[in-house]
DRENSESE-576455 format. One record per residue (C-alpha): residue in three letters; chain; z negated, y, x negated. Coordinates in pm, 1 decimal. Layout:
BEGIN
- ALA/A/Z/Y/X
...
//
This chain:
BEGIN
- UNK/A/0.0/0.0/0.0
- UNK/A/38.5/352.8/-114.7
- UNK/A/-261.3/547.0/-118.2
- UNK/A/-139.6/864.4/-194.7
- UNK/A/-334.6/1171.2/-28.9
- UNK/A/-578.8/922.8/-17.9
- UNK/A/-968.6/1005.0/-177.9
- UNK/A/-1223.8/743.8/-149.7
- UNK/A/-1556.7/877.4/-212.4
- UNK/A/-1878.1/644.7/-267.3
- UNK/A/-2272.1/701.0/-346.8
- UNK/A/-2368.3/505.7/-650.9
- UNK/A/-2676.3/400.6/-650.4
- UNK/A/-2765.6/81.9/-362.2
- UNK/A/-2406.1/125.0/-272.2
- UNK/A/-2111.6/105.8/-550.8
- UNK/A/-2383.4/-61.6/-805.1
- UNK/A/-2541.4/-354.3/-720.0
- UNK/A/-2924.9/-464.0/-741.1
- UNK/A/-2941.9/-447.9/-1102.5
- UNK/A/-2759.8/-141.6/-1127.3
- UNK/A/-2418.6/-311.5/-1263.8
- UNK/A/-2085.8/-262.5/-1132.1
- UNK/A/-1891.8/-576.2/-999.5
- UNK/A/-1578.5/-684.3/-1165.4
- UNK/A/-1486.1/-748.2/-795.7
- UNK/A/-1514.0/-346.1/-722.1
- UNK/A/-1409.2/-273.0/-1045.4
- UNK/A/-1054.1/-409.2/-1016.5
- UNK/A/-1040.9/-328.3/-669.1
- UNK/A/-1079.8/54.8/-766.9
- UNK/A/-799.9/39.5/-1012.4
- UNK/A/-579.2/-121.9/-773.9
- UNK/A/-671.6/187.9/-535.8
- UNK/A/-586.9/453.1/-820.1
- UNK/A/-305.8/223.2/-970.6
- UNK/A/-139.9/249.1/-567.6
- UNK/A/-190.8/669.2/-555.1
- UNK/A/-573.1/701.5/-441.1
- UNK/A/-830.0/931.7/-600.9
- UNK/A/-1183.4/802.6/-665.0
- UNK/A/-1481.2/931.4/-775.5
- UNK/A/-1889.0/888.8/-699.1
- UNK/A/-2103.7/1158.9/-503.7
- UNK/A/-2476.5/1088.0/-599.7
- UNK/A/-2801.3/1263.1/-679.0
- UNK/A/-2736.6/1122.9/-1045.6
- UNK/A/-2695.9/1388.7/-1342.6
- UNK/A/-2324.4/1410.6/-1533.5
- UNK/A/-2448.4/1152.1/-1813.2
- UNK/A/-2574.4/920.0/-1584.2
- UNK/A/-2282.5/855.9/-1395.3
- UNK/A/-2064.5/933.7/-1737.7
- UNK/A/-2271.7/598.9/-1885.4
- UNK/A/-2096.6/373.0/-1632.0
- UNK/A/-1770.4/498.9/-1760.1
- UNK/A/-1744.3/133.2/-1945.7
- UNK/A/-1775.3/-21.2/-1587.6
- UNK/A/-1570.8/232.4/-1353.0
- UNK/A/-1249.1/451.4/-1349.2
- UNK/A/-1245.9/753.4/-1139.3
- UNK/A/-1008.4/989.6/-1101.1
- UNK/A/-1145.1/1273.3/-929.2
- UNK/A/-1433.5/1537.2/-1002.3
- UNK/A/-1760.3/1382.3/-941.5
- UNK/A/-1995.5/1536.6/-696.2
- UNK/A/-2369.9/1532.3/-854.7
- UNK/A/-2726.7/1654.4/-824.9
- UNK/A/-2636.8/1571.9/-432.0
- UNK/A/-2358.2/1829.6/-422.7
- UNK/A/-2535.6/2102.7/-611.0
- UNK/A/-2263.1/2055.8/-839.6
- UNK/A/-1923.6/1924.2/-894.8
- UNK/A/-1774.6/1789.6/-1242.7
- UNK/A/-1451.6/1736.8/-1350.3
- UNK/A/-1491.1/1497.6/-1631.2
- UNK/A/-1091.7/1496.4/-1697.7
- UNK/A/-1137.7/1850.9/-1802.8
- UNK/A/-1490.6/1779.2/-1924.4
- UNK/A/-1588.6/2106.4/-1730.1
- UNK/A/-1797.6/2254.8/-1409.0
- UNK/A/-1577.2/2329.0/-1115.2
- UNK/A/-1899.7/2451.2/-872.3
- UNK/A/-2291.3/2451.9/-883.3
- UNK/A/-2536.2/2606.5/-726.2
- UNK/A/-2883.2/2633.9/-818.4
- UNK/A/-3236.1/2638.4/-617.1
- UNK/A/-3332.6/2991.8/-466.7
- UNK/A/-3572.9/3130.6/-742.6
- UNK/A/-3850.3/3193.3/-513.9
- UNK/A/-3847.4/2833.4/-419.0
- UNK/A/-3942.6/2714.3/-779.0
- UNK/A/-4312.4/2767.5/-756.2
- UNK/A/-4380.7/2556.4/-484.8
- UNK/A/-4377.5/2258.1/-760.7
- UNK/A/-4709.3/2414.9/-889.1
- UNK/A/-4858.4/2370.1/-566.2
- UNK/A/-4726.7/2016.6/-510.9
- UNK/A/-4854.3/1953.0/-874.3
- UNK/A/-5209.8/2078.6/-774.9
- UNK/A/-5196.6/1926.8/-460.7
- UNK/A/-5071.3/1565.3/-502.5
- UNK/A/-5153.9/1415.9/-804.6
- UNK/A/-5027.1/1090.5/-654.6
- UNK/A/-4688.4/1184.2/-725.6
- UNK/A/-4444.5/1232.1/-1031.4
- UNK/A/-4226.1/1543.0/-1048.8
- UNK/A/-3921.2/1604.6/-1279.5
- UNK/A/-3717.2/1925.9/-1300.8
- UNK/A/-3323.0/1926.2/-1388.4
- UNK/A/-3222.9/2239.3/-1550.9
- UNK/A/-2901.1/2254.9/-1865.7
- UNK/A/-2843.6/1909.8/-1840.4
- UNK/A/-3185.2/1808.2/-1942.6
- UNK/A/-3468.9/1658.6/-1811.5
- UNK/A/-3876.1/1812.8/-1742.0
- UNK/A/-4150.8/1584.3/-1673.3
- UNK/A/-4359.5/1774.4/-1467.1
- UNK/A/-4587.3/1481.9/-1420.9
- UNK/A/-4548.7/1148.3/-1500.6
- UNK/A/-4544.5/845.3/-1314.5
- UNK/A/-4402.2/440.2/-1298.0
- UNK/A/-4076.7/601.8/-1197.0
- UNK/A/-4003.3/809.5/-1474.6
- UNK/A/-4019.3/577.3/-1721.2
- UNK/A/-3666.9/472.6/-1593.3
- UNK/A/-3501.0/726.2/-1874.9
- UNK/A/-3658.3/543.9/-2192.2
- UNK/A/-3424.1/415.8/-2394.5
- UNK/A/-3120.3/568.5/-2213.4
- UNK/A/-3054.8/827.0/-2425.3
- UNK/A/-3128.5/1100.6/-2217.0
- UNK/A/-3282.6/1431.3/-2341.6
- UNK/A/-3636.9/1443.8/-2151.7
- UNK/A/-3924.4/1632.8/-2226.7
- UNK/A/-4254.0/1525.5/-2077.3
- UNK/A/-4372.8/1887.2/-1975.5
- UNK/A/-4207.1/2242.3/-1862.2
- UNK/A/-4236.5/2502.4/-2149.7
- UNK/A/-4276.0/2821.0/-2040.6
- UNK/A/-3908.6/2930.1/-2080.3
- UNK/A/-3798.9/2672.6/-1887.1
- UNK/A/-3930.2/2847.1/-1549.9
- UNK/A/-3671.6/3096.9/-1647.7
- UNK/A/-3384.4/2915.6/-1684.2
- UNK/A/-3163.4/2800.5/-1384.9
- UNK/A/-3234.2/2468.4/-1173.6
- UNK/A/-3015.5/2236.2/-1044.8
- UNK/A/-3290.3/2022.5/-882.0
- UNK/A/-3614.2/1917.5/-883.2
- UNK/A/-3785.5/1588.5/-757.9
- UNK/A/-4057.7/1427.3/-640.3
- UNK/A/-4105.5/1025.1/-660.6
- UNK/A/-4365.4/839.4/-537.2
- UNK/A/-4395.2/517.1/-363.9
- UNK/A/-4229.7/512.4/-74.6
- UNK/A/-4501.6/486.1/188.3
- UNK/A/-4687.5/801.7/57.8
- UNK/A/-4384.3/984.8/53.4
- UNK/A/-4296.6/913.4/448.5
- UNK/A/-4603.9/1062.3/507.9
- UNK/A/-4587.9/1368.2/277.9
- UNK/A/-4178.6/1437.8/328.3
- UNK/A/-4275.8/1595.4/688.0
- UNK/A/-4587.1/1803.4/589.4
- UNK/A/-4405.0/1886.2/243.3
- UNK/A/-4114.1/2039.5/489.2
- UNK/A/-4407.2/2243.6/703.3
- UNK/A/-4653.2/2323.5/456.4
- UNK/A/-4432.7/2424.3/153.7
- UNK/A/-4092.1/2446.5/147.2
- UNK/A/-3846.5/2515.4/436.6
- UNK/A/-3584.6/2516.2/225.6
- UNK/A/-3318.9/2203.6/211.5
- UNK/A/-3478.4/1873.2/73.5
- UNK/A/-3385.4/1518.9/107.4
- UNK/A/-3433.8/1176.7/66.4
- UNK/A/-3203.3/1007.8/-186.0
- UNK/A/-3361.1/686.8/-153.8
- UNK/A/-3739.3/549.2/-99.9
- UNK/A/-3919.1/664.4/-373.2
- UNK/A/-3704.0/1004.3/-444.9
- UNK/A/-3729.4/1359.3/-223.5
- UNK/A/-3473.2/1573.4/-385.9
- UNK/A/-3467.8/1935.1/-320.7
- UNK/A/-3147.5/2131.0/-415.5
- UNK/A/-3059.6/2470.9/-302.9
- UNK/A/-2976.8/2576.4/48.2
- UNK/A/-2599.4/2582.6/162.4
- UNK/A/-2517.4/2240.6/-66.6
- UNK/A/-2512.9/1851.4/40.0
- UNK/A/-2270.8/1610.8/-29.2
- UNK/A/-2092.7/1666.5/263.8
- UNK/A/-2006.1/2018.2/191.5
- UNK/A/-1905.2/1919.7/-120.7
- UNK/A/-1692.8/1683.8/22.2
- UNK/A/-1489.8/1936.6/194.4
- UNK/A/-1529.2/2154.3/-108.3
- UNK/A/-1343.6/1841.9/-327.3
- UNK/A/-1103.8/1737.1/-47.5
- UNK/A/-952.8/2083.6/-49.4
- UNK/A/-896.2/2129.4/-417.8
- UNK/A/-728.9/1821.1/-473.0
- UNK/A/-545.4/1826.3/-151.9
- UNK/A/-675.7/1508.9/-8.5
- UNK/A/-543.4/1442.4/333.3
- UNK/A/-747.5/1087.4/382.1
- UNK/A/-1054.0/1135.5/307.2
- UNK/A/-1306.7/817.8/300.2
- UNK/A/-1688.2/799.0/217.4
- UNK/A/-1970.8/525.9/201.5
- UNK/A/-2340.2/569.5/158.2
- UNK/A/-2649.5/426.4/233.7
- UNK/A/-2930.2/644.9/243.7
- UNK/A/-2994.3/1018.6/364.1
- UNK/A/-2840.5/1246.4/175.4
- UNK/A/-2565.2/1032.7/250.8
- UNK/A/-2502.7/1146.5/602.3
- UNK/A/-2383.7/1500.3/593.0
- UNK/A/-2078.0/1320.0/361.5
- UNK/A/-2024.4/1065.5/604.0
- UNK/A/-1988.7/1329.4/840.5
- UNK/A/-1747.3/1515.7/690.2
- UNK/A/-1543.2/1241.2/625.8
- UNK/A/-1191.0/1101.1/807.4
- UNK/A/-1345.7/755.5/759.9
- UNK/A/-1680.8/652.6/715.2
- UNK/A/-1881.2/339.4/597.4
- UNK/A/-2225.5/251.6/568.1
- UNK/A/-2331.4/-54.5/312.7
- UNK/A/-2497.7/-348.1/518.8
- UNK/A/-2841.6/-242.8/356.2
- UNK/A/-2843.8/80.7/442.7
- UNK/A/-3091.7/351.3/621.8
- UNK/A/-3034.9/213.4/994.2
- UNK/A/-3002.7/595.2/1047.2
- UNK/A/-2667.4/607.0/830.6
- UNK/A/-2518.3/314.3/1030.4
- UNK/A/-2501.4/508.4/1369.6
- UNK/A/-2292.5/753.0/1152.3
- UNK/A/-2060.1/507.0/998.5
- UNK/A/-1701.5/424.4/1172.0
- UNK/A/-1785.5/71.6/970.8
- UNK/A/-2006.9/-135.8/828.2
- UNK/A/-1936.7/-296.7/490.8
- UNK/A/-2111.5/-574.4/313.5
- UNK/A/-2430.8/-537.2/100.8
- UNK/A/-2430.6/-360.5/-217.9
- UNK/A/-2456.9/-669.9/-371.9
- UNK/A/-2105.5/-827.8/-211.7
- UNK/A/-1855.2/-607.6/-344.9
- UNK/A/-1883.8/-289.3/-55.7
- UNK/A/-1593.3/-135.4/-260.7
- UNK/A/-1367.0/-377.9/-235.2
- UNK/A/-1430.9/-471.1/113.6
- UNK/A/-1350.7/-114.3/218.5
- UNK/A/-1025.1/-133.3/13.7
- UNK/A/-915.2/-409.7/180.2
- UNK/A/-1022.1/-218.4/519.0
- UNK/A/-801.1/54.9/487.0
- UNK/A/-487.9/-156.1/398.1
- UNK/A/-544.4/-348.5/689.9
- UNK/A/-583.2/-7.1/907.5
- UNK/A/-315.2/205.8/725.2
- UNK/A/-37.8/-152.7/856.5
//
């Protein structure tokens, strides 16, 4: 089939990789047999440009990526920033509070490609031996400089029950939930979906197709011509999807390939 016009846009993370974070050979030669017949493909996670740039061994895309959960867009063709948008600078000290106020839980600021430790925890251990540049701490500059996220982790049945008091008590600005243990707060007027459209309209897409499985999922699979939801996703993210794939562990990817030859006959 041709799949010219065609972008196919999926989350990483519980969806494109599998349970132990690989990428199938299954999905893997299914993409390039997607770009190979005229489709564009890229990822649209909360992940950071070297994190999904580390799979580069594993995956081919050819589109920019959309990151930090559409704070920004990459074009790693041109190894450049095409848009990002940072959090509203009076929105930054409501991490001090959270600090004070919730020990319970780890915090991590993304600012110039790098990593701050607010406060440790199980979670944030994840980046040893990665080769990411992380420092355990915010130094005083740092509150200066721009961010492109921040995050707080904790295990997943604390954070149901702070998410809604962190949204009344501190911060009405736009957070959300990349997965059980992660609250991501970006600035206001980004999500994935808006990127989406954002991406779609630069490259001149005129198919557009997403999958996701989790929260900050759903505003892309809104904006999307076609959408799919990964068997193990949020049940929420489901009732948005036009289909429902296999697990992230059975080769979503190339199930939804197949899909769209069978509905483009």
């Amino acid at each position: 089939m041709n799949f010219s016009g065609y972008l196919l846009v999926s989350d990483m993370d519980a969806t494109l990789l599998r349970s132990d974070h690989s990428v199938s050979e299954e999905n893997r030669k299914a993409i390039e047999y997607f770009i190979s017949n005229g489709g564009k493909f890229t990822v649209a996670t909360g992940r950071m440009m070297r994190a999904v740039k580390a799979y580069f061994t594993q995956l081919k895309i050819n589109a920019p990526a959309i990151l930090h959960n559409g704070a920004q867009i990459y074009d790693f063709a041109k190894e450049k920033v095409i848009f990002e948008k940072f959090i509203e600078e009076e929105r930054k000290p409501i991490i001090r509070r959270v600090y004070k106020d919730n020990p319970e839980f780890g915090i991590e600021v993304y600012s110039n490609d790098r990593i701050y430790v607010y406060r440790t925890c199980s979670e944030t251990e994840r980046f040893k031996g990665r080769g990411y540049d992380v420092t355990y701490g915010i130094p005083d500059e740092v509150w200066d400089e721009p961010w492109i996220k921040y995050l707080i982790i904790g295990e997943k049945e604390f954070l149901d029950s702070f998410e809604p008091i962190y949204r009344r008590d501190y911060d009405h600005g736009y957070a959300v939930r990349s997965g059980n243990k992660y609250l991501d707060i970006v600035s206001g007027g980004v999500s994935k979906g808006i990127a989406l459209k954002r991406l779609a309209k630069k490259i001149n897409a005129n198919k557009v197709i997403a999958v996701g499985d989790n929260m900050n999922d759903i505003s892309m699979l809104n904006a999307a011509d076609i959408a799919f939801a990964v068997e193990n996703a949020e049940d929420e993210v489901k009732k948005k999807a036009d289909y429902v794939t296999p697990d992230n562990n059975s080769n979503a990817i190339a199930y939804i390939i197949k899909e769209l030859e069978e509905i483009g006959e």
